[in-house]
C-alpha positions as a Python dict, from the first residue, in 0.01 Angstrom:
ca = {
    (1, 'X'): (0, 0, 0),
    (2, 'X'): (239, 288, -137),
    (3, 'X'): (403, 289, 186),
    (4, 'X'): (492, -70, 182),
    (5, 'X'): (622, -57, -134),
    (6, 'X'): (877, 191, -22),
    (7, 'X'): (985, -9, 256),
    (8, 'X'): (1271, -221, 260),
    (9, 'X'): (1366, -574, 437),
    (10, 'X'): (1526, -360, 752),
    (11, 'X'): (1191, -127, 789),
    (12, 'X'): (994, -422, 802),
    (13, 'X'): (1229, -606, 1063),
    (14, 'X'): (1231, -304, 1286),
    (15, 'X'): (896, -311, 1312),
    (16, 'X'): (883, -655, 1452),
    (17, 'X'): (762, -850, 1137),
    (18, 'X'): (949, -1197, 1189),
    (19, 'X'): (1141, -1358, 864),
    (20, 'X'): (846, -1557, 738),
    (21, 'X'): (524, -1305, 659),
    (22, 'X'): (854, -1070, 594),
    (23, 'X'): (942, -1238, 310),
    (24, 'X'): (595, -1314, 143),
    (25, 'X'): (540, -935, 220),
    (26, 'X'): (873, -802, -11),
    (27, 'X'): (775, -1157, -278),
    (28, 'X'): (409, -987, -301),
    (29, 'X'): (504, -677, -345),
    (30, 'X'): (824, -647, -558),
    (31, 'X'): (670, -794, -839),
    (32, 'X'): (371, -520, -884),
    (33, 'X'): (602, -268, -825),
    (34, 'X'): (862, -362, -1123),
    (35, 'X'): (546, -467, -1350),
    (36, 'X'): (392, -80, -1287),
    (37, 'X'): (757, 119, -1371),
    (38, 'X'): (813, -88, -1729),
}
């Protein structure tokens, strides 16, 4: 899970993830992330 939070939009579409799941991926994720550095 660290790993995804590191990655960005572009990592995710090089790796073949198409726009939808990438989307709810960075949505699911970027809201834990900001939450945990406050």
């Amino acid at each position: 899970m660290a790993a995804l939070r590191q990655m960005g939009e572009s990592d995710l579409k090089d790796m073949g993830v198409p726009m939808g799941p990438r989307k709810k991926i960075l949505l699911a994720v970027g809201p834990q992330s900001k939450q945990r550095q406050i």
